[in-house]
N, C-alpha and C positions, 0 to 999 in steps of 0.2 A: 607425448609430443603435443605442447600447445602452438598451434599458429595464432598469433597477433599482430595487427597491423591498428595502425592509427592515423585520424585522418583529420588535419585541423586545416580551416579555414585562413586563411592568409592574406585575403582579397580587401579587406577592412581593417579589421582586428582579430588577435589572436586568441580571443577568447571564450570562442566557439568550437568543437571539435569532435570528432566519435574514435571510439575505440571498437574493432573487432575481437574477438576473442572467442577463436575455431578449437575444439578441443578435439583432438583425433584417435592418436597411438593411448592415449590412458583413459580413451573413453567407456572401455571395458571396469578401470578403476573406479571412474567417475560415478557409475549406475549402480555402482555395486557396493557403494561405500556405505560405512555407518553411522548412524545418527551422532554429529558431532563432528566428523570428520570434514577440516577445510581445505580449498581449493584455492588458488590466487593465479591471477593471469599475471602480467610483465607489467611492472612500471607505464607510464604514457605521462606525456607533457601535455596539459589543455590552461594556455594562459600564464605559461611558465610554473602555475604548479604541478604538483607528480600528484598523480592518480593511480587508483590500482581496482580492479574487479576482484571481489570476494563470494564465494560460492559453498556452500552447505547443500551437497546432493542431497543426502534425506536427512535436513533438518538440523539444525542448533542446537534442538533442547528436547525435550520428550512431547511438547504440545506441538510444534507443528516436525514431527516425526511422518515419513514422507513424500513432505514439501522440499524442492530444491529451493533455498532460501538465498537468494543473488543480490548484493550488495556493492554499493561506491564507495568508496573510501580513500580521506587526502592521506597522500603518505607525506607531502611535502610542501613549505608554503614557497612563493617566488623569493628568489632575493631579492627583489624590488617591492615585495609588499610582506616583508616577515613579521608573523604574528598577526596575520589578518582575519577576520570575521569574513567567510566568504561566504555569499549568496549566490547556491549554483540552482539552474534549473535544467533538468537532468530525465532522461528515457530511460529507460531497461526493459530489454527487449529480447526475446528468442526466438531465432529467425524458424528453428524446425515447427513451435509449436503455435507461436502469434499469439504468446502471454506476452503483457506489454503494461509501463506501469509508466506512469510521467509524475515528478514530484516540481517541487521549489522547496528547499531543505537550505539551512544554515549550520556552517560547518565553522564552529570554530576554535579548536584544534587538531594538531596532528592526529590523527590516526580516529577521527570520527569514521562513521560511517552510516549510512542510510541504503535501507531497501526495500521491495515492496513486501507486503503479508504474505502468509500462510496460503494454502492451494490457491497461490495464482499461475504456478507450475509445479505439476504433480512429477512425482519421482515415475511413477509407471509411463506416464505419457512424454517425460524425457526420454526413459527406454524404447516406450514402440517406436516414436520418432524417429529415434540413431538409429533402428532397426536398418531401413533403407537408405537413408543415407550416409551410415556410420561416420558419424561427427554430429556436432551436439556447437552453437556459434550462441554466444550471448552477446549484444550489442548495447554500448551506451554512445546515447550523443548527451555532450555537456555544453551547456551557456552558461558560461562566471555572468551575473544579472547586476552585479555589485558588491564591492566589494567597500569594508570599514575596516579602521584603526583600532586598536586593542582601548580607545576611547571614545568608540562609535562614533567614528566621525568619517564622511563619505568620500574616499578617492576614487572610487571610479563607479559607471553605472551605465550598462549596455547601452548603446543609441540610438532605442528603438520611436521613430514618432506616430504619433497619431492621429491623425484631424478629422477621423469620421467620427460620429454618434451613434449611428446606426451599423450593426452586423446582420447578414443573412447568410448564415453558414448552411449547408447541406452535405449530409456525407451520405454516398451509396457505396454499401461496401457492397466490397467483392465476393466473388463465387466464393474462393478458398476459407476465405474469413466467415460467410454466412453458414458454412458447412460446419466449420468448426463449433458456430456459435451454437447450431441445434444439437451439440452433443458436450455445451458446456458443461463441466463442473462447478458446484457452490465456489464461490470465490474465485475464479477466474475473471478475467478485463482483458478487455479487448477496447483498441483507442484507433483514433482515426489519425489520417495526417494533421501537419498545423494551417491554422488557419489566420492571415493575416502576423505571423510570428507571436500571436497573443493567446490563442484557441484550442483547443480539439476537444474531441468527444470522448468521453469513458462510458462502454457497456460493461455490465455485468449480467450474462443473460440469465442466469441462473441463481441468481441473487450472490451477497458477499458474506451472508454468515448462514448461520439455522432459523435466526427470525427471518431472513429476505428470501429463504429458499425457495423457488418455484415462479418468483417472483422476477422480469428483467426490469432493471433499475438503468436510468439513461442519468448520465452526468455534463454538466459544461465545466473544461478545466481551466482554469487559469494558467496561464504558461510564464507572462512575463508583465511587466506595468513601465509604462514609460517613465524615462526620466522626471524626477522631482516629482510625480505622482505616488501619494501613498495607499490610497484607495479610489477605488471605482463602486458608484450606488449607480446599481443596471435594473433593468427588469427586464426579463429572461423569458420566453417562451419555446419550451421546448414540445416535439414533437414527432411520433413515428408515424410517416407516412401513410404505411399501407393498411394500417389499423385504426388509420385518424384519430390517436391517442393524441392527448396535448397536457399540458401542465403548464401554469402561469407561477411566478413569483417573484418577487424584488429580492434582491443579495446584494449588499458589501463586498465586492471582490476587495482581497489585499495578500500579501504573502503570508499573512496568517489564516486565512479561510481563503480557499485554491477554487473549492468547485462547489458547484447547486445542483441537486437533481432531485424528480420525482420522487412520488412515495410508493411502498410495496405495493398500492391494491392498484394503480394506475396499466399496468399491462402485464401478464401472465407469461413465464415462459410457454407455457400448451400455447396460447395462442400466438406467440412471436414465430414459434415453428411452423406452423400452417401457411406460411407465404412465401411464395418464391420469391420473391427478393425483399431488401430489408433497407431502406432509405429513413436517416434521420434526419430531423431539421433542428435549427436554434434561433428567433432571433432575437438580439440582443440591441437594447436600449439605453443608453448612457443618459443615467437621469442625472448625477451630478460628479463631479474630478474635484479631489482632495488634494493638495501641495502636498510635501513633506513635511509640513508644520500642522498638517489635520484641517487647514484652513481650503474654503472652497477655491476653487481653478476652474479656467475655460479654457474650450479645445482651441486652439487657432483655427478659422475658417479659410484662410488663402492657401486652400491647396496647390499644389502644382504638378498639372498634366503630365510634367518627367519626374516627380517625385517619385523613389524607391525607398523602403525601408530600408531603414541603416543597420539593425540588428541581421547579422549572419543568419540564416535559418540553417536548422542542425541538420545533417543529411538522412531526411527519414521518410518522408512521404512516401516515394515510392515502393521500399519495401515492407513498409509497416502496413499499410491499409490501402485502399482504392483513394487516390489521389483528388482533393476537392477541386471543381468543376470549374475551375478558373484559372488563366496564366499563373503556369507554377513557378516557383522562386527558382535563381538562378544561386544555389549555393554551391561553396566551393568552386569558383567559376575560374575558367582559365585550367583546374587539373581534371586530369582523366583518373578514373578510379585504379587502371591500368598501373600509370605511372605513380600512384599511389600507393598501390601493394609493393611496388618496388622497393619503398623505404622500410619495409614489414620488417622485423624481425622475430626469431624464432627462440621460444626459450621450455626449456622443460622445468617442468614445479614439481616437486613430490607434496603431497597431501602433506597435514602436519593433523595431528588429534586437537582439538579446541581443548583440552584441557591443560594441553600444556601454556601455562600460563607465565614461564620464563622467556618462551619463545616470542611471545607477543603481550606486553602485561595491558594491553589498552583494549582487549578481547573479554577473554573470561568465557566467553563461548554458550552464552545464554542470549546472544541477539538484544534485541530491547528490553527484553525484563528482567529487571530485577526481581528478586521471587520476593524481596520484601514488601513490594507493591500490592502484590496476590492477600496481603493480611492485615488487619485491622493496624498490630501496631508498626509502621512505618517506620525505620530510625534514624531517616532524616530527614528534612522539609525538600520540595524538588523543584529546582532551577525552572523561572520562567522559562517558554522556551520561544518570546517575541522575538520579532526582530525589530533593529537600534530605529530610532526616530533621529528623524535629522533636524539642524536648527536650534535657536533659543526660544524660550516660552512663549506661549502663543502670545500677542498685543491685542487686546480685546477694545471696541468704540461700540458707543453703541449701537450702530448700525451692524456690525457684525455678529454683534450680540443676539438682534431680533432675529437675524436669520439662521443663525444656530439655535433656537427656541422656536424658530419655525420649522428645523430640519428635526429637532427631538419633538415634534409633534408629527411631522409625517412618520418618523421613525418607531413611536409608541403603537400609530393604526397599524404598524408592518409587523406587530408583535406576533400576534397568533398565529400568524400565513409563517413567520420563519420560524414560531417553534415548534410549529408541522415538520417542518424541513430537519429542526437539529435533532428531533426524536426519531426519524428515519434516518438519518444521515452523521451522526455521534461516534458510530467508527466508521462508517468511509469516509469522514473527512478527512482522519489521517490515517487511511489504511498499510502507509510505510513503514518501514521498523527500522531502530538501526539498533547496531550491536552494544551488549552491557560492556560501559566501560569503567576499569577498576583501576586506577592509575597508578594510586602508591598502595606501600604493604600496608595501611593502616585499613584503605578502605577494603582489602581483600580477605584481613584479619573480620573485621566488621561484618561482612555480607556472611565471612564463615560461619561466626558468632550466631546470627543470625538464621541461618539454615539450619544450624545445629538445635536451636531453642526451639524453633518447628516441625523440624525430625522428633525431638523428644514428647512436645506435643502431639503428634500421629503417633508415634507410639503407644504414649496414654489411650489415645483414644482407641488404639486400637485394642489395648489389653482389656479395658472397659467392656466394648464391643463382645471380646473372648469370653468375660464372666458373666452377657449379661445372656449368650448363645450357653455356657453352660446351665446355667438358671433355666432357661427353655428347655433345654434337655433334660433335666431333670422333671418338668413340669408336664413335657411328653411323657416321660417313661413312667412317671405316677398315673396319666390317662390310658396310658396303655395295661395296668395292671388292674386299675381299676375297669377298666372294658374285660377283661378276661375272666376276672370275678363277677361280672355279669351276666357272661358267658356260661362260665362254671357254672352257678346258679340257675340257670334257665334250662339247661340242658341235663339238669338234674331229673328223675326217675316222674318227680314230682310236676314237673313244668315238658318233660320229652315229649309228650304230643300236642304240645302249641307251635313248636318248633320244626320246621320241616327240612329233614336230611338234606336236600338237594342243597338249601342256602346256606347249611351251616357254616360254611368257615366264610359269607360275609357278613361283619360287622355290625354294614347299614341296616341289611334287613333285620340282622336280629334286631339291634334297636328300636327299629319301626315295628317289630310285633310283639316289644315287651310294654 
């Protein structure tokens, strides 16, 4: 028995919304399942497209074997926008264990999917959790951020404004969350609420791979960029209070690079655990706003004292982290979460095997990799994976000129300071994955092709390996004949009182007294 429930904002626009999805009656199936084996909640409508939650108790593939591997996926586009390039910005979240993963992903076709990495929720720590509460609830809130035409051209784009320059975010997490963090796993995150509809923080206290282990890495996420803005150039100071850690840097925010954080040696898990409480800081400096043509923009100054943000905020603060320290947003305003479950409805799933690839041919059931990536020869070139620019060619005068040859010369000093950042930060930038997709039989033939060429390869190597373990064998068993004919010899009539009875049957000594 899954319970689902779904909960879209209505208040503005419709395309904002969360999905619950409570797993109960098969959560005994769920824990217990095998590597490979998938789980799907119910359909949900966010923005008139269908949406669906996908789920790999232990894991997709043999590397992350496991890991519950939990995934968004369009199952369908609107009829008002078929064929659409969608830009979602999207949560996943598990309410029992406070794994939580925020992306900005671009989906553009049916049956894409995206989710976060490998132990950001372990299979054992799904178990003890159901333990007490038997049931196991994964959670996405969705923002459609923008949406294009199969000729990248922009129909719509969340309403979100801006006019400050200046952010001073602080998050104090919570008991529960701080408890969890002193007993993180490699690769776990943990996020705070949002901030200003634009923000929040990503920890990793225990680092996100084997090079960051030990190590807690703090991130600032990008969440969303206001209309006709294609990037933000910030300078970033981030900080954990109780250990007056700090890190300075300038980043490029855009929906291609999401987040900036420190590097390993900047704070220790050992020492993150020594403190009773555990407050971050961030603040952020808008050095200069990009249009959608790459060309600079200013913020508007005329704020106004009853201005609201027009983008929905997703419903998440309060159950995801200790709520930031300022009047919290009013989402989904007008319903009760009460009268909300009411519209719930109830569906049971049976598991399907990822293998079976008739069932679903846009799977294949290897997550994001393709195993041809893993080896030198590739067999074929791979889709940028930018998203669309809007507008015609930039109009260049000279005036604009100078100040783009004055911005690639601040740009050039910023060199070293970010590739500090992309040599610590190269996979969690995009720590997400989403599923290998094989569409038609030609690419399913191909990837086989391809497996099969490097299966025959590991086998060579292995037979190799075999003759090279017999060759030692044999190479032992000639040292070991010749040691006993040494033996023999020593312990001859001639050589028996150099030799003393007690050591005879060891080797070494005899050696050492011939």
């Amino acid at each position: 028995f899954f319970f689902t429930c779904t909960i879209i904002s209505y208040s503005m626009t419709q395309y904002t919304g969360c999905h619950i999805w409570t797993i109960q009656k098969k959560l005994r199936q769920f824990i217990s399942a095998a590597n490979g084996v998938k789980f799907e909640s119910a359909t949900f409508p966010i923005g008139d497209f269908s949406w669906q939650i996908v789920a790999y108790p232990n894991g997709n593939r043999l590397e992350n074997l496991g890991s519950c591997m939990v995934y968004l996926k369009l199952i369908n586009y609107a009829p008002e926008y078929p064929e659409a390039i969608v830009i979602a910005g999207f949560r996943l979240h598990c309410e029992e264990t406070c794994s939580c993963s925020t992306f900005i992903e671009r989906y553009s076709r049916i049956h894409d999917s995206k989710g976060w990495a490998s132990n950001n929720l372990l299979l054992s720590d799904a178990n003890k959790e159901s333990i007490a509460t038997r049931k196991l609830t994964l959670r996405v809130d969705v923002r459609i951020l923008a949406l294009f035409n199969r000729y990248e051209r922009l129909m719509y784009e969340a309403p979100l404004r801006m006019y400050k320059q200046m952010f001073n975010l602080r998050w104090a997490v919570s008991d529960e969350i701080m408890t969890r963090m002193e007993y993180a796993n490699v690769g776990k995150w943990f996020e705070s609420g949002m901030y200003g509809n634009m923000w929040c923080f990503k920890v990793a206290p225990n680092g996100y791979n084997a090079e960051s282990e030990g190590c807690c890495l703090v991130f600032l996420q990008l969440c969303a960029l206001p209309p006709n803005i294609s990037r933000l150039k910030c300078k970033v100071k981030l900080s954990h209070v109780e250990s007056d850690t700090k890190w300075t840097i300038k980043k490029v925010f855009s929906y291609d690079a999401k987040n900036t954080g420190w590097t390993n040696d900047r704070l220790s898990f050992e020492e993150l655990r020594k403190y009773e409480t555990m407050t971050f800081g961030a603040k952020i400096e808008i050095l200069s706003v990009y249009d959608s043509r790459g060309e600079k923009a200013q913020l508007r100054s005329e704020a106004s004292n009853n201005f609201k943000y027009t983008a929905q905020k997703t419903y998440d603060d309060g159950s995801l982290s200790a709520a930031p320290r300022h009047k919290p947003s009013k989402s989904f305003a007008g319903l009760s979460i009460k009268s909300l479950r009411q519209r719930s409805t109830s569906t049971s799933v049976t598991p399907t095997p990822s293998s079976n690839l008739n069932a679903n041919p846009a799977y294949g059931g290897y997550g994001s990799h393709n195993y041809q990536l893993y080896f030198n020869n590739g067999y074929k070139q791979q889709k940028t994976s930018g998203f669309p620019r809007l507008g015609a060619p930039i109009n260049t005068n000279d005036h604009d000129k100078k100040e783009r040859e004055t911005d690639d010369d601040e740009e050039k000093e910023e060199e070293d300071e970010e590739d500090v950042e992309e040599k610590y930060m190269s996979r969690a930038e995009e720590e997400e994955e989403s599923e290998l997709e094989l569409d038609t039989l030609d690419e399913m033939k191909d990837q086989y092709k391809f497996l099969k060429k490097e299966y025959l390869k590991l086998v060579k190597i292995v037979h190799s390996l075999k003759d090279k373990s017999q060759i030692n064998d044999q190479l032992t068993a000639k040292l070991k004949r010749d040691i006993t004919h040494l033996r023999n010899g020593a312990t001859s009539p001639k050589n028996a009182a150099v030799i003393s009875g007690k050591n005879d049957g060891d080797i070494l000594d005899l050696l050492g007294q011939l």
